[in-house]
C-alpha positions in Angstrom: -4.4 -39.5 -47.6 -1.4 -38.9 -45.4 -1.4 -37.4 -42.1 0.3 -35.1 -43.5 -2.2 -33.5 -45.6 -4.4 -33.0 -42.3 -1.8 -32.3 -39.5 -2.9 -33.0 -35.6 -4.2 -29.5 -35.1 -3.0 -28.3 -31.6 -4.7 -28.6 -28.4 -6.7 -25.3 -27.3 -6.2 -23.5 -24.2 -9.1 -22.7 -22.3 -10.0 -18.9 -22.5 -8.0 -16.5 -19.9 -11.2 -15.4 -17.1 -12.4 -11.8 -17.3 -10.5 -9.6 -15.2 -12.5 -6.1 -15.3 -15.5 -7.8 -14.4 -18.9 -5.4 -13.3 -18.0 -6.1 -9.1 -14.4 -5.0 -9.8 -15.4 -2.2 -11.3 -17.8 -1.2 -8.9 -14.9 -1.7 -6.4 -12.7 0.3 -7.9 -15.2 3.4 -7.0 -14.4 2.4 -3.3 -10.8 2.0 -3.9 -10.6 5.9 -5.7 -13.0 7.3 -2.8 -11.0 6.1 0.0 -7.6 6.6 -1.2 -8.6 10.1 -2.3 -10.3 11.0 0.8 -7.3 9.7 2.7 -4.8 11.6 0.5 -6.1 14.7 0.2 -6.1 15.3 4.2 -2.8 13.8 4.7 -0.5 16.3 4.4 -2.9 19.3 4.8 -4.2 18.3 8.7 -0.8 18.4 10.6 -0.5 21.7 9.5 -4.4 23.0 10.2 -3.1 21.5 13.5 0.0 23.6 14.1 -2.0 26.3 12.9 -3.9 26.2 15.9 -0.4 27.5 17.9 0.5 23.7 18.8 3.7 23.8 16.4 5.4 20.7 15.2 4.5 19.0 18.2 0.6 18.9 17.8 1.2 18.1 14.0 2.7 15.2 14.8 0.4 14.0 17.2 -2.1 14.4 14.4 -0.1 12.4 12.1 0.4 9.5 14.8 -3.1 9.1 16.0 -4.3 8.5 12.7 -1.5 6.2 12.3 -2.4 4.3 15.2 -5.5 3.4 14.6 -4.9 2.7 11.4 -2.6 -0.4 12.7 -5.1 -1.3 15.2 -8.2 -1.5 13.3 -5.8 -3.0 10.9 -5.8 -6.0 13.0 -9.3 -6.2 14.2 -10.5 -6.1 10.8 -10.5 -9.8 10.0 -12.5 -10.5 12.7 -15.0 -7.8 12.1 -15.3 -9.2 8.5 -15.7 -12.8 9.4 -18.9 -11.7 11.7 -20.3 -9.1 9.9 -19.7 -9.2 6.3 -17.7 -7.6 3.7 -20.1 -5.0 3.1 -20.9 -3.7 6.3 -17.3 -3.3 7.3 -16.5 -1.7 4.4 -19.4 0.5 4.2 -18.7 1.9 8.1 -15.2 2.3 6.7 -16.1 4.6 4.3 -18.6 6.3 6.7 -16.1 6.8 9.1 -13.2 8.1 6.7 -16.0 10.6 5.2 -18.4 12.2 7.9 -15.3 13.1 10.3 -13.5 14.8 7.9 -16.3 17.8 8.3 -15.4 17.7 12.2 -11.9 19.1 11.7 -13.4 22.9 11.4 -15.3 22.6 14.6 -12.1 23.4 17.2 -8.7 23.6 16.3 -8.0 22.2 20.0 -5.7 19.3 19.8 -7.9 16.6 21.6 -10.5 17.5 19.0 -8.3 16.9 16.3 -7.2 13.6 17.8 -10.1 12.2 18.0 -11.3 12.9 14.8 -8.1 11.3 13.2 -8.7 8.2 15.3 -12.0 7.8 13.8 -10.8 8.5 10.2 -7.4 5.9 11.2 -9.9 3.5 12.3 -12.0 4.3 8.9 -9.2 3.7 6.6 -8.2 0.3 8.1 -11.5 -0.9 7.3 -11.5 0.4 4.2 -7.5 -1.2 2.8 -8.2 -4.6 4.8 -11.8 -5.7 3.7 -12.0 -3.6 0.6 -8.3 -5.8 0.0 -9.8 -8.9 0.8 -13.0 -8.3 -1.3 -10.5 -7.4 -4.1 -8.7 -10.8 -4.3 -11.7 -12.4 -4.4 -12.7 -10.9 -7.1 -9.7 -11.4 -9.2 -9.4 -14.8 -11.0 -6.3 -16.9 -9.3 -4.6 -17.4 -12.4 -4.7 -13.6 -13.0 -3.7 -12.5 -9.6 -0.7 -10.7 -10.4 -1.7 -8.6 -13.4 -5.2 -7.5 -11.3 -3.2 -6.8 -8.1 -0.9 -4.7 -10.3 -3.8 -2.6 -11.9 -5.9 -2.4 -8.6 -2.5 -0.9 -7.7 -2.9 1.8 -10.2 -6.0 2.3 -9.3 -5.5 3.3 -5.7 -2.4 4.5 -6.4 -3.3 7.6 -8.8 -4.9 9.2 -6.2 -2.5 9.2 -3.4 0.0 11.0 -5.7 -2.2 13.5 -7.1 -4.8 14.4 -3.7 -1.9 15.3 -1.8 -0.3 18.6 -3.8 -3.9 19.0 -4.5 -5.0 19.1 -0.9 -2.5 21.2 -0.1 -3.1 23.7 -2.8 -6.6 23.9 -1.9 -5.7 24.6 1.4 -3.4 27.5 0.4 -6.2 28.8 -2.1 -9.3 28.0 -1.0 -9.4 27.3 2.8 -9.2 24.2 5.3 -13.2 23.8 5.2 -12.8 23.2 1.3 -10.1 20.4 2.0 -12.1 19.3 4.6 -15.7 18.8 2.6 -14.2 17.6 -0.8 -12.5 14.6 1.6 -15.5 13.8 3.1 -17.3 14.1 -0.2 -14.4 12.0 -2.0 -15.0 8.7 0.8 -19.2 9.1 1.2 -19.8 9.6 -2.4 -18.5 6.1 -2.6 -21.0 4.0 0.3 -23.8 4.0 -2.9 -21.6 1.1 -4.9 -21.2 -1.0 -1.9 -24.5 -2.8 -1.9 -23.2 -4.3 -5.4 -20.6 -5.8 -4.0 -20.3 -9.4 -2.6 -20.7 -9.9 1.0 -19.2 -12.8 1.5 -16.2 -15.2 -0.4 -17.9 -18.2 -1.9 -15.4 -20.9 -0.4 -15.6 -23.6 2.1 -13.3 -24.2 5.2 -13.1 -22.0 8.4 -11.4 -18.8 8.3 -8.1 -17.8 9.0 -7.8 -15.4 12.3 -5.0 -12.9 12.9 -3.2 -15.1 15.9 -2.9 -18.1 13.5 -1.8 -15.5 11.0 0.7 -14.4 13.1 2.3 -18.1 13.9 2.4 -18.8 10.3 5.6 -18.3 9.1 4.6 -18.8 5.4 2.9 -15.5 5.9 5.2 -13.9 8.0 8.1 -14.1 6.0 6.9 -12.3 3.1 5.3 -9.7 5.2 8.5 -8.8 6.9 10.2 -8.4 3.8 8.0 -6.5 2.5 8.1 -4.2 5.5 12.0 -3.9 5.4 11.5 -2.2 1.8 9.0 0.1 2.7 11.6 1.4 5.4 12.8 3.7 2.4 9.7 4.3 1.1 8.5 6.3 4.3 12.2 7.9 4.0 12.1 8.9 0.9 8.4 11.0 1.5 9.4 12.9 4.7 13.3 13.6 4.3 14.8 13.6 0.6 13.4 17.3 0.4 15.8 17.9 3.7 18.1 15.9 2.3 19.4 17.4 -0.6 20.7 20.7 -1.1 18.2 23.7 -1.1 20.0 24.7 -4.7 18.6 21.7 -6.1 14.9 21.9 -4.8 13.5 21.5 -8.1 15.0 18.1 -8.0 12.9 16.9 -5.2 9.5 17.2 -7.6 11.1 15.1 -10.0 12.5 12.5 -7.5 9.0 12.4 -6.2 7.6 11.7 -9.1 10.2 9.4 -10.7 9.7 7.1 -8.0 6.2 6.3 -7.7 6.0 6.1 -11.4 8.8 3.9 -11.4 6.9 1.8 -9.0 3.9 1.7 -10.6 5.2 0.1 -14.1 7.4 -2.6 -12.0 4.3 -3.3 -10.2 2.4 -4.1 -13.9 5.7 -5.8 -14.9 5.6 -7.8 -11.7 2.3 -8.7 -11.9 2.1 -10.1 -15.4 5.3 -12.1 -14.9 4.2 -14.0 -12.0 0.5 -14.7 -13.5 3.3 -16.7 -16.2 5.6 -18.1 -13.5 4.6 -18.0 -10.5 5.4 -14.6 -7.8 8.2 -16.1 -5.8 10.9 -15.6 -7.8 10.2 -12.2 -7.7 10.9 -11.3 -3.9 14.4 -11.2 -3.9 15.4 -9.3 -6.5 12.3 -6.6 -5.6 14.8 -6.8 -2.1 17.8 -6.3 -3.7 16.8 -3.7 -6.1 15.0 -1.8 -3.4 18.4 -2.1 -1.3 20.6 -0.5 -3.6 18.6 2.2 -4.6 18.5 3.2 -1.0 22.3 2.9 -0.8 22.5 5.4 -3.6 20.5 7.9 -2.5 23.6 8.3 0.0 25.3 10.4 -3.2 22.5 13.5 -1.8 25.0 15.7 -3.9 24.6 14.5 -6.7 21.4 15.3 -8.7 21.6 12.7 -11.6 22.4 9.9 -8.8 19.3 11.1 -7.1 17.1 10.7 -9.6 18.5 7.4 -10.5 18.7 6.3 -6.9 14.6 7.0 -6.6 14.3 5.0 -9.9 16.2 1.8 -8.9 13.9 1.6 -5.3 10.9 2.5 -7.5 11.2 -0.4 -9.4 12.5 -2.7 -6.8 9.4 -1.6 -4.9 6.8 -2.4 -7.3 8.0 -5.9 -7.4 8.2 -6.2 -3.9 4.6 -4.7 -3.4 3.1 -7.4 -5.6 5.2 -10.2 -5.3 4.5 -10.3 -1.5 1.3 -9.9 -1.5 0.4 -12.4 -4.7 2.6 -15.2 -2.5 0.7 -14.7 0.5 -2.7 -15.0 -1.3 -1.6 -17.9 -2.9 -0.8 -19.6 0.7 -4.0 -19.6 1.7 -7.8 -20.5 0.9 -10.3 -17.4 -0.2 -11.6 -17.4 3.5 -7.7 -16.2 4.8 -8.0 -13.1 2.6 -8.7 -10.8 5.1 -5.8 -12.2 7.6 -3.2 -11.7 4.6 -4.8 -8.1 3.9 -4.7 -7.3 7.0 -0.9 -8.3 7.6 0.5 -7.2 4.5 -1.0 -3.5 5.2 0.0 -3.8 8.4 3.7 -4.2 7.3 3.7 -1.4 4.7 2.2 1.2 7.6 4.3 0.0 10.7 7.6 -0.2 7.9 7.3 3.6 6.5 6.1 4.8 10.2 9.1 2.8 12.1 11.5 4.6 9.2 9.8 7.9 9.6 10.8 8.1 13.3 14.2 5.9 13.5 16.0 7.9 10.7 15.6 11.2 12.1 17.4 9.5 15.2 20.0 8.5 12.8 20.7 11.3 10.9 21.4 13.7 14.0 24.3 11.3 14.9 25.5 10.3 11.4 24.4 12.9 9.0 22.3 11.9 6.0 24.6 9.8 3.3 25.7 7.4 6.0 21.9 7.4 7.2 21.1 6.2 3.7 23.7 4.0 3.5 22.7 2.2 7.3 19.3 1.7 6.2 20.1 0.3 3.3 22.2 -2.6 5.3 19.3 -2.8 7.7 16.9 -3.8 4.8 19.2 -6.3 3.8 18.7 -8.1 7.4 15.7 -9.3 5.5 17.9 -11.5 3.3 17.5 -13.9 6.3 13.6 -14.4 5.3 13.9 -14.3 2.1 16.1 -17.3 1.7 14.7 -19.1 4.5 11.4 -18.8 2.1 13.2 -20.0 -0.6 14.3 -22.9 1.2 11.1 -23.9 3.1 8.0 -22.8 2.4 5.7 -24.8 0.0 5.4 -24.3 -3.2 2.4 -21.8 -5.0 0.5 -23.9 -7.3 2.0 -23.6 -10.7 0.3 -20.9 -13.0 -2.3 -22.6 -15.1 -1.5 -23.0 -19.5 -1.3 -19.7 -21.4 
């Protein structure tokens, strides 16, 4: 016999882990409740606010109270989950995005109001920061990207079909209706928490927010990620104001071409880092994200619209989950809730810095060259981007396929 009649057969590659495994699952019926219960209220409580004979005024301090506790528990959230637990946090999250909800209908007065969107601000935080941390966890390391991706489907579904929803509800069936199916949406979902973990299975001592905040191979992907959701909080409030009111129908489908976009790169994203590794990735989700930004200054234009939208879409995806894969990779399972915490905190204080600052802009500049300044403004975070490339240490290399 030669060895060529029985050939060397090739060496086997261990099995790829489970990824839809029964905790995931279970989390992804916290993930839907929360975003939904979020979503559905967002656009529909600034105006049950003005409605109340505040005007704009009152409907934005609706909007920015919510906001700010939404950074602030943000923040504390770490901490709270280092003492008390994945669980709890996450169950008092839920609690607290739910049961206030039904206090909208009691007063219309703006203090009321307020206060009830700091609880539900403070709610949410818990909810994207420990739910996010409990997430990784739960998704193999070597399948990071792909699960990050589809736990971005997953909570991404519902924020673009609650909000017309919410708001058609509110139209047709009345504020209370909103107001009950929200709190429904974020209590409904408390039930599946005691299935969850309460606590990551690794050794070493946990990673606080201060030490988060001095680390610059955290810091640097966070603030590039917040310079591309600059547009991304642009795109929401002012491209309906933006283009002209002949080609209204054109916002729907910008609206829609870009989260959609977003989505797929995100799934695109993923699997290619799981293969090579998520640092590659964070330029070019810059760059794309830039330029699509710097073509939405053609507001004339319909087809350049559309195709604007598309090109940030996609460079958005990519930056969504390459960021937040490299910073999960940078540190043990007990800094999960630090990165969570950070990399939310990026995308909230990014689309509510743009949300503000460009309607500065565009009284002095009008809206193409608004476009066109953001765009050069995101590129600033060039200057992270390469200092990562150049510095920071390298992600363990993606195990065989």
């Amino acid at each position: 016999m030669t060895d060529t009649q029985h050939p060397t057969p090739p060496p086997l590659t261990p099995p790829r882990p489970p990824l839809l495994t029964r905790p995931l699952l279970l989390r992804f019926v916290s993930i839907l409740g929360a975003s939904t219960s979020f979503h559905l209220l967002l656009p529909v409580v600034p105006g049950y606010a003005a409605s109340g004979g505040g005007g704009g005024g009152t409907a934005g301090s609706a909007t920015g109270a919510l906001m700010l506790t939404t950074v602030v528990g943000e923040l504390a959230t770490p901490a709270l989950v280092n003492r008390y637990g994945y669980r709890a946090v996450l169950a008092v999250g839920l609690g607290l995005l739910g049961a206030p909800a039904l206090a909208f209908t009691v007063s219309r007065d703006l203090w009321w109001i307020v206060v009830v969107c700091l609880l539900r601000g403070l709610g949410f935080a818990f909810t994207v920061v420990a739910g996010g941390a409990l997430t990784a966890s739960l998704i193999p390391a070597e399948r990071r990207g792909e699960g990050l991706a589809l736990v971005g489907i997953v909570s991404g579904v519902p924020s673009v079909l609650a909000m017309p929803l919410g708001v058609w509800l509110a139209a047709h069936a009345g504020y209370g209706v909103v107001f009950a199916a929200g709190a429904v949406a974020a209590l409904a979902a408390i039930p599946t928490v005691p299935g969850l973990p309460d606590r990551v299975g690794a050794s070493g001592r946990p990673l606080g927010m201060a030490e988060g905040l001095r680390t610059a191979e955290l810091l640097r992907p966070a603030v590039t990620f917040a310079a591309t959701a600059l547009a991304a909080g642009i795109i929401v409030t002012f491209l309906p104001l933006a283009v002209p009111a002949s080609a209204a129908g054109l916002v729907s489908v910008a609206l829609f071409v870009q989260p959609a976009a977003a989505t797929l790169a995100r799934w695109l994203a993923g699997r290619h880092a799981d293969r090579h590794g998520p640092a590659g990735l964070v330029l070019p989700g810059l760059l794309l994200s830039a330029v699509g930004t710097l073509l939405m200054a053609s507001t004339g234009s319909p087809v350049a619209v559309v195709v604007a939208v598309g090109v940030f879409g996609i460079g958005f995806g990519i930056a969504q989950n390459a960021t937040l894969n490299l910073m999960y990779a940078r540190v043990p399972a007990t800094g999960y809730g630090t990165v969570s915490a950070l990399w939310n905190v990026a995308y909230d204080a990014g689309m509510g810095v743009s949300a503000v600052a460009f309607g500065w802009v565009v009284a002095g500049t009008g809206y193409p060259w608004a476009f066109v300044l953001t765009a050069v403004v995101m590129l600033g975070a060039l200057g992270p981007v390469l200092a990562d490339r150049r510095t920071a240490p390298e992600a363990p290399e993606p195990p065989p396929r």
